[in-house]
C-alpha positions in Angstrom: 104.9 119.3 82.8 105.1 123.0 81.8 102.6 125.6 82.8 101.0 125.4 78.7 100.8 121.6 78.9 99.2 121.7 82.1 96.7 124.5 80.8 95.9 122.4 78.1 95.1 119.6 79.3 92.9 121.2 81.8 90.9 122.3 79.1 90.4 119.0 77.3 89.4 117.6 80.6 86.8 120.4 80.7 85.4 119.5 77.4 85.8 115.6 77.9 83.6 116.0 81.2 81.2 118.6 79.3 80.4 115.4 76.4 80.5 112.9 79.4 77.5 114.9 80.9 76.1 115.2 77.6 76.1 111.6 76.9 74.8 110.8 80.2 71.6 113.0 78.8 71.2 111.8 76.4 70.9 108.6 77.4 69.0 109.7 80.1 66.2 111.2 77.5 66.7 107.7 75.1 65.5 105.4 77.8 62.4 108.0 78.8 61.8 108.5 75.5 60.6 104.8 75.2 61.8 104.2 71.9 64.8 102.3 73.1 67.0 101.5 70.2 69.2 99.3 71.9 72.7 99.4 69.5 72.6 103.0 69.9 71.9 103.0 73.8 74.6 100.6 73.6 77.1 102.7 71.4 76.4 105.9 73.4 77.4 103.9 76.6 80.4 102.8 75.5 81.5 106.4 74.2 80.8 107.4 78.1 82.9 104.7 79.5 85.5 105.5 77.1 85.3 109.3 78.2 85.4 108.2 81.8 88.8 106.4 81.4 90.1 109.4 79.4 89.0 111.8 82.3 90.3 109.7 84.9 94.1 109.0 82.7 93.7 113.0 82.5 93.1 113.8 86.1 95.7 110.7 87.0 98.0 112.7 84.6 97.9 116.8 86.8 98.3 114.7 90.4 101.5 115.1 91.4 103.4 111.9 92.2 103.6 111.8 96.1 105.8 108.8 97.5 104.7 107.8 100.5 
């Protein structure tokens, strides 16, 4: 992986953590709120897991392979 490739996906795992957070409150501030609309509690969930298993393929991704 070249230095550019590396940079860049450094910074889409910055912004993929920034929405992650931003999800989480959100959804966070749904539940408080009280008016629970459960298929968009439901939808903004699964966009977080989704973000989760980007950002974990992503960090997976600059870890370099170490054989033990």
């Amino acid at each position: 992986m070249t230095e550019a490739e590396e940079q860049a996906l450094r910074a889409r795992l910055t912004e993929l953590a920034q929405e992650h957070r931003d999800l989480d409150a959100a959804i966070a501030a749904l539940v408080q709120s009280g008016a629970h609309d459960q298929i968009q509690l439901s939808r903004l969930k699964k966009r977080k897991l989704q973000l989760k298993d980007q950002i974990a393929k992503m960090e997976d991704a600059l870890l370099p392979d170490i054989i033990a």
